[in-house]
mmCIF file of the N, C-alpha and C atoms, coordinates in Angstrom:
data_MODEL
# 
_entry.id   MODEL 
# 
loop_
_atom_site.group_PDB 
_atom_site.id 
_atom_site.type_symbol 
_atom_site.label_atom_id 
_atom_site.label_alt_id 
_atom_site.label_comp_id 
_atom_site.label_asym_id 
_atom_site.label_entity_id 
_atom_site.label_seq_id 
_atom_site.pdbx_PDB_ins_code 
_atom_site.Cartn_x 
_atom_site.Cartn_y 
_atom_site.Cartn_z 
_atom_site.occupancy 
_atom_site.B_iso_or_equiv 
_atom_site.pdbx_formal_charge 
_atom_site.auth_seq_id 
_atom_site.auth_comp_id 
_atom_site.auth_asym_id 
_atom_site.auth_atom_id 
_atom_site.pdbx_PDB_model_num 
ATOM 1   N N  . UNK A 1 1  ? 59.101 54.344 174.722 1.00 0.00 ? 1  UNK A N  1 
ATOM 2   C CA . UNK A 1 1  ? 59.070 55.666 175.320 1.00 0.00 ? 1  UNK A CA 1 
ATOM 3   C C  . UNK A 1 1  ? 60.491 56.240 175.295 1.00 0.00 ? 1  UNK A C  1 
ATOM 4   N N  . UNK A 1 2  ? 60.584 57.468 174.977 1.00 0.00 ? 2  UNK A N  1 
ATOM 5   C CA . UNK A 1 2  ? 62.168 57.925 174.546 1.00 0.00 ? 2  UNK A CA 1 
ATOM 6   C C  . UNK A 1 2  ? 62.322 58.592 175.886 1.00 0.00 ? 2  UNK A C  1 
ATOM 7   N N  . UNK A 1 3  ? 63.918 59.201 176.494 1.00 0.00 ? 3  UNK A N  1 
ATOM 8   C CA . UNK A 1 3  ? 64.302 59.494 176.882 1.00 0.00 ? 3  UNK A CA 1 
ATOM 9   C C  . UNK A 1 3  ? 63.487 60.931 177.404 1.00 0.00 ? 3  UNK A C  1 
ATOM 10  N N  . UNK A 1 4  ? 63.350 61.350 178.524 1.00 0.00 ? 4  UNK A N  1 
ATOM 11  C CA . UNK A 1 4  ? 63.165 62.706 178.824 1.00 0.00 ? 4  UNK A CA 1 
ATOM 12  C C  . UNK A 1 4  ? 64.275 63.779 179.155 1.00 0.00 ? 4  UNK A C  1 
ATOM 13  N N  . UNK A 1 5  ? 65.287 63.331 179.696 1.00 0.00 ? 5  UNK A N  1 
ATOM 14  C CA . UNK A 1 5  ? 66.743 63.954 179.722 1.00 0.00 ? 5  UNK A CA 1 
ATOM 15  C C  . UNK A 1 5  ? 67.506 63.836 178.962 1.00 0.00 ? 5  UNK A C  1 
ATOM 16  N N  . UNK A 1 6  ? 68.727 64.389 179.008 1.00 0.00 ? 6  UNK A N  1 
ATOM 17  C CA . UNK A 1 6  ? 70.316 64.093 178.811 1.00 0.00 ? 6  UNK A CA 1 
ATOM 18  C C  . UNK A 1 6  ? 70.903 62.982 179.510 1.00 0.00 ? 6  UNK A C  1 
ATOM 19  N N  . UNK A 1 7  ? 70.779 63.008 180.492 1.00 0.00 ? 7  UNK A N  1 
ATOM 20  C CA . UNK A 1 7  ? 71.157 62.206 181.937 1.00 0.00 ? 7  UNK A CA 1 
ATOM 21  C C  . UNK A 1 7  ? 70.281 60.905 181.828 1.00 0.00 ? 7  UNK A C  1 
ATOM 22  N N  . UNK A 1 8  ? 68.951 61.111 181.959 1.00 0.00 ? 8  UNK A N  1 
ATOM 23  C CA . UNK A 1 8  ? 68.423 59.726 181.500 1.00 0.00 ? 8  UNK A CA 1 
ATOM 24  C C  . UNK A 1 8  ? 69.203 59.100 179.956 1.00 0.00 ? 8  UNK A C  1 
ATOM 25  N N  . UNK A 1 9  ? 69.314 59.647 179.229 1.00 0.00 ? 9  UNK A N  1 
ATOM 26  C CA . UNK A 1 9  ? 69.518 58.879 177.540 1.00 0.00 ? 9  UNK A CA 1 
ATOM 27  C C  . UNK A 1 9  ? 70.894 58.309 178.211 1.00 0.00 ? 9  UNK A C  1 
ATOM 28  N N  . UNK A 1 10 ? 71.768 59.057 178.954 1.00 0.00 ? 10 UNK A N  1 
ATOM 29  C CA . UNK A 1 10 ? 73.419 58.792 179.136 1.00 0.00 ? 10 UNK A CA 1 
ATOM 30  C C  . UNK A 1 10 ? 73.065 57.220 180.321 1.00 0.00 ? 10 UNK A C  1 
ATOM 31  N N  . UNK A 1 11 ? 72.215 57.637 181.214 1.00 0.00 ? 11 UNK A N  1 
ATOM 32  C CA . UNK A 1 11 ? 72.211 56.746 182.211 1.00 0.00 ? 11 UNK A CA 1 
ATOM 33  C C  . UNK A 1 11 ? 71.692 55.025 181.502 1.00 0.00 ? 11 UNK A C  1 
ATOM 34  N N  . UNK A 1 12 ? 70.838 55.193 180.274 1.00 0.00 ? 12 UNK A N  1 
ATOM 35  C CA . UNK A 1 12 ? 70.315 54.014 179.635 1.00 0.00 ? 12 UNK A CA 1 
ATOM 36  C C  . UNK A 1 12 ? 71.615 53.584 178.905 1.00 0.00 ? 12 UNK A C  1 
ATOM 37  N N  . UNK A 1 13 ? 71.819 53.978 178.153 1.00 0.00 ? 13 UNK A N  1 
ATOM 38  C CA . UNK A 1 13 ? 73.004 54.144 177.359 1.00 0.00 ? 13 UNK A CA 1 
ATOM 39  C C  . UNK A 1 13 ? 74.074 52.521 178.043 1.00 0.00 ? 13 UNK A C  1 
ATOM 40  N N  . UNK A 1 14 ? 74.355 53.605 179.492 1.00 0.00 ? 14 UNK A N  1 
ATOM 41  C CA . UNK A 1 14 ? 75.319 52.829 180.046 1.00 0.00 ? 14 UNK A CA 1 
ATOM 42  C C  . UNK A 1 14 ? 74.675 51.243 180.882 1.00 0.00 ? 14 UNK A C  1 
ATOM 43  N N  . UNK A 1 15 ? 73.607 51.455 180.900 1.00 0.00 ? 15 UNK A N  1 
ATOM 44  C CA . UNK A 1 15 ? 72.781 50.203 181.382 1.00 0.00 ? 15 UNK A CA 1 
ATOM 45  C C  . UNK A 1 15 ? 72.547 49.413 180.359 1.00 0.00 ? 15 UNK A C  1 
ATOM 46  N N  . UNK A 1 16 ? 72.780 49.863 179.136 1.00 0.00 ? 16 UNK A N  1 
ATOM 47  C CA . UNK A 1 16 ? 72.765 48.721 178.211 1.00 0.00 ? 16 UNK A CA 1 
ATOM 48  C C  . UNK A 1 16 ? 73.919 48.026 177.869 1.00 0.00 ? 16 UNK A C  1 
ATOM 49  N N  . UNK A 1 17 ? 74.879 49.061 177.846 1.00 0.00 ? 17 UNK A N  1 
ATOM 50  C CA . UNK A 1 17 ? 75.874 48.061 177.313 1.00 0.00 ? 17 UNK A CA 1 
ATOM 51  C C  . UNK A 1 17 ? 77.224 48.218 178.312 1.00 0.00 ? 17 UNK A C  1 
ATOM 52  N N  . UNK A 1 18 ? 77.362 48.567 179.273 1.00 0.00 ? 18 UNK A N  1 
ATOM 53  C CA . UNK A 1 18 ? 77.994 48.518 180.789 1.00 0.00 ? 18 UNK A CA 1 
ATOM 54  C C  . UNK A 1 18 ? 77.595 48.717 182.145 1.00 0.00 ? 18 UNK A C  1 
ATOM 55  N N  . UNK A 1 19 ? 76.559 47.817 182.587 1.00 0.00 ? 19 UNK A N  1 
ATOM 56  C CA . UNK A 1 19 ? 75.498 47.282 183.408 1.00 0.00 ? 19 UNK A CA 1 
ATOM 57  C C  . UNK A 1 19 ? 76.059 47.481 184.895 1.00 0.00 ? 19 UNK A C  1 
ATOM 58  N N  . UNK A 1 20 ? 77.639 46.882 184.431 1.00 0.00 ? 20 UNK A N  1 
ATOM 59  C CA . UNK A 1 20 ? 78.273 46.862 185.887 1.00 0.00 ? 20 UNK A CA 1 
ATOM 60  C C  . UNK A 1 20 ? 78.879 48.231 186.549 1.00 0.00 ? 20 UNK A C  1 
ATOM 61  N N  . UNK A 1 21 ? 78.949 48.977 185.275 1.00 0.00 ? 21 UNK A N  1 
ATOM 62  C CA . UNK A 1 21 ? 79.554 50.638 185.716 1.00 0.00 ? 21 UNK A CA 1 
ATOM 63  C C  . UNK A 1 21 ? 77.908 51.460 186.310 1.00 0.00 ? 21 UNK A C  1 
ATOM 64  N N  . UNK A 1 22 ? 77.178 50.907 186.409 1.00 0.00 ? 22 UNK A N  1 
ATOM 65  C CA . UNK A 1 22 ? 76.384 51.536 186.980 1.00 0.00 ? 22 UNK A CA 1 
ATOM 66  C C  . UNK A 1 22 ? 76.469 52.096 188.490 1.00 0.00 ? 22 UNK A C  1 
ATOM 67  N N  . UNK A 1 23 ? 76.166 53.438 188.682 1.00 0.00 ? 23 UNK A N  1 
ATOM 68  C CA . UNK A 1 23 ? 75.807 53.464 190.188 1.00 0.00 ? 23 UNK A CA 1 
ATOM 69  C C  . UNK A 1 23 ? 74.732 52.620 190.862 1.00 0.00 ? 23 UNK A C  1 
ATOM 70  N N  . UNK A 1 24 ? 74.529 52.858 192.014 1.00 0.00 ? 24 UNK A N  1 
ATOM 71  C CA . UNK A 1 24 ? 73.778 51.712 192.919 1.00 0.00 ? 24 UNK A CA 1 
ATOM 72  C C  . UNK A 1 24 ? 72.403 52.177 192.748 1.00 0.00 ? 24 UNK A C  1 
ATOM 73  N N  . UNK A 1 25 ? 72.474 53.492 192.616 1.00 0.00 ? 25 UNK A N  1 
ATOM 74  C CA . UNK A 1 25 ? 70.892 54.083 192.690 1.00 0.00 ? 25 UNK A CA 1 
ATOM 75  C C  . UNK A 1 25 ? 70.474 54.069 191.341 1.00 0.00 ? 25 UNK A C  1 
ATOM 76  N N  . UNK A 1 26 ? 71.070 53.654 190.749 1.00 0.00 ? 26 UNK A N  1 
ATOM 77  C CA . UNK A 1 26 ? 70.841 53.503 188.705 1.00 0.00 ? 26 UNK A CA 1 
ATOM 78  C C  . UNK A 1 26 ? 70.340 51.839 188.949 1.00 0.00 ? 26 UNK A C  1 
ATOM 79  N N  . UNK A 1 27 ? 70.652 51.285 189.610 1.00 0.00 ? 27 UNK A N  1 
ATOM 80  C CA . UNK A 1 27 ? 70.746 49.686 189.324 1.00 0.00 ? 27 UNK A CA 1 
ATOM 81  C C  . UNK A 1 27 ? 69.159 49.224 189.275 1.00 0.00 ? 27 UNK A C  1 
ATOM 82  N N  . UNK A 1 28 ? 68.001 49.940 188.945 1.00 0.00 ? 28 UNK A N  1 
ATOM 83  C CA . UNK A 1 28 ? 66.781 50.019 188.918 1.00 0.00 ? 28 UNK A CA 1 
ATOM 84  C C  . UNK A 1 28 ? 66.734 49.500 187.819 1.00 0.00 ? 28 UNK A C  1 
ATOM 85  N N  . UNK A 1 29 ? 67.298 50.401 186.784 1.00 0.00 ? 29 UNK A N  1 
ATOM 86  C CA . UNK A 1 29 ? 67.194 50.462 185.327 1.00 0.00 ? 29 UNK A CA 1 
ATOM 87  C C  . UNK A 1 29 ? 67.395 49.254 184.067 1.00 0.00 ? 29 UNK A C  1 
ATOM 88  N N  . UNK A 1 30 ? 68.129 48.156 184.847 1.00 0.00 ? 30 UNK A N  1 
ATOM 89  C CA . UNK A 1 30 ? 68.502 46.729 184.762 1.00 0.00 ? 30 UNK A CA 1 
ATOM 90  C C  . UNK A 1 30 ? 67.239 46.036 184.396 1.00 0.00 ? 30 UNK A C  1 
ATOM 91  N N  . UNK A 1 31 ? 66.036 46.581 185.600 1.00 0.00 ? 31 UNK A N  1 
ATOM 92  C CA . UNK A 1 31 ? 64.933 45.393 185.254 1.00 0.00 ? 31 UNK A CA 1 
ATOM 93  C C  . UNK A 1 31 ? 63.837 45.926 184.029 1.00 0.00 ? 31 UNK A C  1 
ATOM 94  N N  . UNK A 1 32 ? 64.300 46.619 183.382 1.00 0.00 ? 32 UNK A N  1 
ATOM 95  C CA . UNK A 1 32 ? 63.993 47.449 182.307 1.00 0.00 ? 32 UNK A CA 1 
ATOM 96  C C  . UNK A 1 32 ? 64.135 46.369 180.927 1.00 0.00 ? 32 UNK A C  1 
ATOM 97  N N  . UNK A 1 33 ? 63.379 46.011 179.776 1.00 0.00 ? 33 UNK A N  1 
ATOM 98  C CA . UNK A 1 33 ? 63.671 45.248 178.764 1.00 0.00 ? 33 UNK A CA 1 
ATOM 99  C C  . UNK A 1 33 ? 64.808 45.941 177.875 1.00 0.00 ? 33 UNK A C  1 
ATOM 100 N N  . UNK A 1 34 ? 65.217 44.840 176.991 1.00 0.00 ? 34 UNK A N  1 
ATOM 101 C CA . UNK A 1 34 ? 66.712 45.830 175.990 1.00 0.00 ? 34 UNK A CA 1 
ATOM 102 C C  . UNK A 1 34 ? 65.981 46.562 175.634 1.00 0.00 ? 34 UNK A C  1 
ATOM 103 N N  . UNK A 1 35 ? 64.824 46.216 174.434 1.00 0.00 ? 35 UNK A N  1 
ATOM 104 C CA . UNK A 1 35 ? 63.861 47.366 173.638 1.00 0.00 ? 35 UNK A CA 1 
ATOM 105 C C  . UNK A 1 35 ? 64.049 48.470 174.458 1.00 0.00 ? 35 UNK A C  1 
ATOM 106 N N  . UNK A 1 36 ? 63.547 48.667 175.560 1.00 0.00 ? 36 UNK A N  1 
ATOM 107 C CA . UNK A 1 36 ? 63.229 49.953 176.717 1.00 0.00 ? 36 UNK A CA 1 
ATOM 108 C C  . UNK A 1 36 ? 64.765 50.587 176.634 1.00 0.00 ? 36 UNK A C  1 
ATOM 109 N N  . UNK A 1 37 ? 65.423 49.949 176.720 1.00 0.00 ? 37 UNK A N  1 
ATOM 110 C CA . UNK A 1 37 ? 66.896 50.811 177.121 1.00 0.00 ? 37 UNK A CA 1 
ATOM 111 C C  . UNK A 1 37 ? 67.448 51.006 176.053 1.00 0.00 ? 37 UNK A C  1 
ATOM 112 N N  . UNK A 1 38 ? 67.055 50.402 174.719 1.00 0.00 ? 38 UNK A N  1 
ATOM 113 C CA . UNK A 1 38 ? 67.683 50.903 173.371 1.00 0.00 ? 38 UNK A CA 1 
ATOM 114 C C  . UNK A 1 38 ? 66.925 52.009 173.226 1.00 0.00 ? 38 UNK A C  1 
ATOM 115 N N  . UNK A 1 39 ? 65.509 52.049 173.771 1.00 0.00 ? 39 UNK A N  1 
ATOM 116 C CA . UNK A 1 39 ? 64.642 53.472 173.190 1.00 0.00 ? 39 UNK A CA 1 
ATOM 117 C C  . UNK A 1 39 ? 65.112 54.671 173.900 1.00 0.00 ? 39 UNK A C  1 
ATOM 118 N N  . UNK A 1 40 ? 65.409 54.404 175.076 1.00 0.00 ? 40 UNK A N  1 
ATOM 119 C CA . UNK A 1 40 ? 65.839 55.026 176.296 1.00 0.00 ? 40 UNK A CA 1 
ATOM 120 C C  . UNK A 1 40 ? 67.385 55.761 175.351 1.00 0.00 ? 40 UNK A C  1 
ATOM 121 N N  . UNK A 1 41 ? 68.530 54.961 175.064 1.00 0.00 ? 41 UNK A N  1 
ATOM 122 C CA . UNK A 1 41 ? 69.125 55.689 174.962 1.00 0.00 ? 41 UNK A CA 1 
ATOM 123 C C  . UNK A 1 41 ? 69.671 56.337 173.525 1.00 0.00 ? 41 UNK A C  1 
ATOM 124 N N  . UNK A 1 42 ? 68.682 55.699 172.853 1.00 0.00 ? 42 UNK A N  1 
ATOM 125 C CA . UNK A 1 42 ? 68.756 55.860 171.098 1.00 0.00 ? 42 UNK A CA 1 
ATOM 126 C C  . UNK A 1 42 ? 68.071 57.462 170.883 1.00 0.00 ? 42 UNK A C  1 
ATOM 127 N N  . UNK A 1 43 ? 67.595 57.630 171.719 1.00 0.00 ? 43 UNK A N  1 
ATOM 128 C CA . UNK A 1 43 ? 66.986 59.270 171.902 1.00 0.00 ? 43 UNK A CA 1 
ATOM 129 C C  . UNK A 1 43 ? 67.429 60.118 171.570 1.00 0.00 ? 43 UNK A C  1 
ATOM 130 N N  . UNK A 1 44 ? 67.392 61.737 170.869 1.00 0.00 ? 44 UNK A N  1 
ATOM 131 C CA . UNK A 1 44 ? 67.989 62.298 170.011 1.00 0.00 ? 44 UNK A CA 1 
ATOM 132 C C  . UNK A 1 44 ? 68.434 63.442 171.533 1.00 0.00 ? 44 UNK A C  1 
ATOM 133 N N  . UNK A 1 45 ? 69.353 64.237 171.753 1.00 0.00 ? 45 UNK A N  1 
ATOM 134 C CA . UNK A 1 45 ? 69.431 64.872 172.402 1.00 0.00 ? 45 UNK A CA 1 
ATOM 135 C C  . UNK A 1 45 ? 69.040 66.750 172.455 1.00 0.00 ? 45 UNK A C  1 
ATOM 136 N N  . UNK A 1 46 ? 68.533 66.530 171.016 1.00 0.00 ? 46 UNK A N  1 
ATOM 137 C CA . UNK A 1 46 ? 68.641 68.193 170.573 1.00 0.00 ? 46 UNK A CA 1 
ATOM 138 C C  . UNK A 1 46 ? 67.229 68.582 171.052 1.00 0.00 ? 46 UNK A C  1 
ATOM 139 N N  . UNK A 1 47 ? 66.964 69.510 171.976 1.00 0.00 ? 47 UNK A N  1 
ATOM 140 C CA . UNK A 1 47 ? 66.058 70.013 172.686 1.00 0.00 ? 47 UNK A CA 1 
ATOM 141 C C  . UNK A 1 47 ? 65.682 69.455 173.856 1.00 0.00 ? 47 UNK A C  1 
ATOM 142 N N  . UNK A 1 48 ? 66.315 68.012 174.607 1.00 0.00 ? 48 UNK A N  1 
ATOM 143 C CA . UNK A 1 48 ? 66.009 67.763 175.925 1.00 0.00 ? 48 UNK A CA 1 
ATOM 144 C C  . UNK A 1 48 ? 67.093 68.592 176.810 1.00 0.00 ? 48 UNK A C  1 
ATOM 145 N N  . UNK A 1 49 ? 65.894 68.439 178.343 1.00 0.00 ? 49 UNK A N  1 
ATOM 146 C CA . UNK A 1 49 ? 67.088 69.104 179.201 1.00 0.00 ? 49 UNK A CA 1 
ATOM 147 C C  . UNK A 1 49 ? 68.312 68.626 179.934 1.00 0.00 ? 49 UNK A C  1 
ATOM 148 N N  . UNK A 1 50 ? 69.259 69.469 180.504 1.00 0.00 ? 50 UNK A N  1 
ATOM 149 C CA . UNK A 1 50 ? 70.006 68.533 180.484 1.00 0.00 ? 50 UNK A CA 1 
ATOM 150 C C  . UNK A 1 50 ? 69.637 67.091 181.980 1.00 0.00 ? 50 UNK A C  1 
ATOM 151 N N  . UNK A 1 51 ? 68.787 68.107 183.095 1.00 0.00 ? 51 UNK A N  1 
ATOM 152 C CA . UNK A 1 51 ? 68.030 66.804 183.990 1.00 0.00 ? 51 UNK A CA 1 
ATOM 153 C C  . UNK A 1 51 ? 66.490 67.524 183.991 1.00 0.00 ? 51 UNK A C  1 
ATOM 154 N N  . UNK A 1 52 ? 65.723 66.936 184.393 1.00 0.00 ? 52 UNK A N  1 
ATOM 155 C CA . UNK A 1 52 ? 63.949 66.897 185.129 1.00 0.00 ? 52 UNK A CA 1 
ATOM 156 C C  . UNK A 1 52 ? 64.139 67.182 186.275 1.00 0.00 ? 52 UNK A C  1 
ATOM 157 N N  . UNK A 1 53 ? 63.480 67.873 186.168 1.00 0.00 ? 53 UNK A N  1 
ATOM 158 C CA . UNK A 1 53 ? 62.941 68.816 187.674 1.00 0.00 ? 53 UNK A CA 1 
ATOM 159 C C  . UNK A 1 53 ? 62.351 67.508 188.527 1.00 0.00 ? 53 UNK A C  1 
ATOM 160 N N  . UNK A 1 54 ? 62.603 67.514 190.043 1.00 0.00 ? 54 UNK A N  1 
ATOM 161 C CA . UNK A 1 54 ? 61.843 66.493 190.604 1.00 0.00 ? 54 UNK A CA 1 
ATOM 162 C C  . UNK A 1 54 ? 60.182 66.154 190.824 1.00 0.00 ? 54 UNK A C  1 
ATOM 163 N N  . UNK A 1 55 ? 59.738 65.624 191.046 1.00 0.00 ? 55 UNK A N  1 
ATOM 164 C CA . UNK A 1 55 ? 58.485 65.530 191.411 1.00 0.00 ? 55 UNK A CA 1 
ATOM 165 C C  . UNK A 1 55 ? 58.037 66.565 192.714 1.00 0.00 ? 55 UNK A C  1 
ATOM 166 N N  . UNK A 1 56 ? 56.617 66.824 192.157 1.00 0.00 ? 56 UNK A N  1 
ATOM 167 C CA . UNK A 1 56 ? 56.452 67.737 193.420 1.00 0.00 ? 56 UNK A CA 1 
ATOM 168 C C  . UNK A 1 56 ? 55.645 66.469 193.840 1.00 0.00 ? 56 UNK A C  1 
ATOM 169 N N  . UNK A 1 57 ? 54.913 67.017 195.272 1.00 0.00 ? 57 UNK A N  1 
ATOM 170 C CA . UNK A 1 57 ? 54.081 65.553 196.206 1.00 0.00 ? 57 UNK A CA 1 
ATOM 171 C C  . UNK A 1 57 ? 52.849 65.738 195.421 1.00 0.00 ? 57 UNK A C  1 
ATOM 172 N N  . UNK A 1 58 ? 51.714 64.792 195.187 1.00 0.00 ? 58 UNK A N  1 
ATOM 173 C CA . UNK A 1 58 ? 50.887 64.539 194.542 1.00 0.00 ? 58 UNK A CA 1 
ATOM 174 C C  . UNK A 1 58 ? 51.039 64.708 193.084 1.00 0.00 ? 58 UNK A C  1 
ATOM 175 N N  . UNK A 1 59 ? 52.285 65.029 192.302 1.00 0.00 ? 59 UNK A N  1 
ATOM 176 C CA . UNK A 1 59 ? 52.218 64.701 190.742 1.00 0.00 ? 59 UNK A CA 1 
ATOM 177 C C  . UNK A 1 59 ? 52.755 63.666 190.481 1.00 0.00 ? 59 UNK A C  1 
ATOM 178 N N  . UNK A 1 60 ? 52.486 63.223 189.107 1.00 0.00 ? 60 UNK A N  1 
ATOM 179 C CA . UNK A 1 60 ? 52.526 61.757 188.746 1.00 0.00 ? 60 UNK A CA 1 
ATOM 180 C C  . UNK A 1 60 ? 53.190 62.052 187.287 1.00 0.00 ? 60 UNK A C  1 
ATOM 181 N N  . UNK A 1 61 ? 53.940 61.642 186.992 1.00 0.00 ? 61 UNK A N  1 
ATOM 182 C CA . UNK A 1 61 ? 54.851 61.961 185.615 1.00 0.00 ? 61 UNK A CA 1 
ATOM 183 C C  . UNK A 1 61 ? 53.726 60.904 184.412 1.00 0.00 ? 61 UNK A C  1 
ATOM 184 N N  . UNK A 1 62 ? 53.973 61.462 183.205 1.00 0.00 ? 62 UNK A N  1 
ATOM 185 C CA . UNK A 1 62 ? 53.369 60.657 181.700 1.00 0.00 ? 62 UNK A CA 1 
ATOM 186 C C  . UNK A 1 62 ? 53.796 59.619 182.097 1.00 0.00 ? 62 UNK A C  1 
ATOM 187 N N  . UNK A 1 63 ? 52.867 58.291 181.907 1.00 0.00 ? 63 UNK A N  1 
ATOM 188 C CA . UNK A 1 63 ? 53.520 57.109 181.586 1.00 0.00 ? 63 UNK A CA 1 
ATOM 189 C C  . UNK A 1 63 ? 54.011 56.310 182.518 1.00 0.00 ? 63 UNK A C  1 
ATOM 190 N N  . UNK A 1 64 ? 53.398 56.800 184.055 1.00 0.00 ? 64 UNK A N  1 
ATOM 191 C CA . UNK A 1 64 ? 53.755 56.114 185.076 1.00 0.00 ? 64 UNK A CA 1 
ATOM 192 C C  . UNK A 1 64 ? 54.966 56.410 185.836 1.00 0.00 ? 64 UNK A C  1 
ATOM 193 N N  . UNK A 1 65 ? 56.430 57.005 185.336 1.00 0.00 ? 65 UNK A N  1 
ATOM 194 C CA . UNK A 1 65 ? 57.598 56.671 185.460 1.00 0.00 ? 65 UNK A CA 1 
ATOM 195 C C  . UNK A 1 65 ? 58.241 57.888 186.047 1.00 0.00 ? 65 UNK A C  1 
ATOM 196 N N  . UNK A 1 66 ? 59.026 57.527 187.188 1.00 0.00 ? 66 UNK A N  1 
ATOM 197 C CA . UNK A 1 66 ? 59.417 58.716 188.368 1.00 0.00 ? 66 UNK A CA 1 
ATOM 198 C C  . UNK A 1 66 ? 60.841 58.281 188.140 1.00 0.00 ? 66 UNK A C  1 
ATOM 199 N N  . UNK A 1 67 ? 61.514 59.041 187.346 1.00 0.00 ? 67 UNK A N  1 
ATOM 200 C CA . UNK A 1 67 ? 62.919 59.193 187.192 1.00 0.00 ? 67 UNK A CA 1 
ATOM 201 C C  . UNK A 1 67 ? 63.539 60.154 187.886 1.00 0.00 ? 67 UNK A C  1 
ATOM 202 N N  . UNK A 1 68 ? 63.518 60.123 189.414 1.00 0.00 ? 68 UNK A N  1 
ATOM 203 C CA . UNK A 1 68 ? 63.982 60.766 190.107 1.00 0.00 ? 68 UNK A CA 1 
ATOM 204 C C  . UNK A 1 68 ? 65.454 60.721 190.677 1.00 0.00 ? 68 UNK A C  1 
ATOM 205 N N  . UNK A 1 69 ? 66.247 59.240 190.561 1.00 0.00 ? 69 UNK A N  1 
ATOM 206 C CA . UNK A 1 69 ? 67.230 58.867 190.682 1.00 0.00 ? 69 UNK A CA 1 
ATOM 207 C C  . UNK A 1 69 ? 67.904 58.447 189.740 1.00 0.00 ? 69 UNK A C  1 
ATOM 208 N N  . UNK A 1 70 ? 67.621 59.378 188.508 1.00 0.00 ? 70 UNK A N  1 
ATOM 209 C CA . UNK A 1 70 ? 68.736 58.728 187.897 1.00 0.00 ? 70 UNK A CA 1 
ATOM 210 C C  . UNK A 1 70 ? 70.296 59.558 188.123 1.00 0.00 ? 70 UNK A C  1 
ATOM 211 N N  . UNK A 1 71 ? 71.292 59.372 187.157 1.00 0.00 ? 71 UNK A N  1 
ATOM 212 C CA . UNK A 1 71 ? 72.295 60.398 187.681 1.00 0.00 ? 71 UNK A CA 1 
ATOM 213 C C  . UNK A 1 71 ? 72.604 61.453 186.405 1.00 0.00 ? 71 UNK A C  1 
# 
């Protein structure tokens, strides 16, 4: 599953290959497989935004996944 942001692709990015520069509220993203975080941040950036709008109450994002904290 590719990236939906800017901010998500940047936030995988750095969870792959500087784990420890993560913020605390990123530190989710760890229990994520490499595959997931190479797809995550191998993502092309031309036409995503730069963040996702939050969840409203009762919606449920594609694919299970509430990227509400990333940075």
């Amino acid at each position: 599953m590719p990236a939906v942001s800017k901010a998500q692709r940047i936030v995988a990015a750095i969870a792959k290959n500087h784990p420890d520069e993560l913020y605390e509220r990123n530190k989710g993203m760890l229990s994520m497989s490499k595959e997931q975080l190479h797809d995550f941040a191998a993502t092309k950036e031309k036409g995503l935004p730069k963040r996702r709008r939050p969840l409203r109450r009762g919606e449920f994002r594609k694919g299970g996944y509430d990227w509400r904290n990333y940075e």
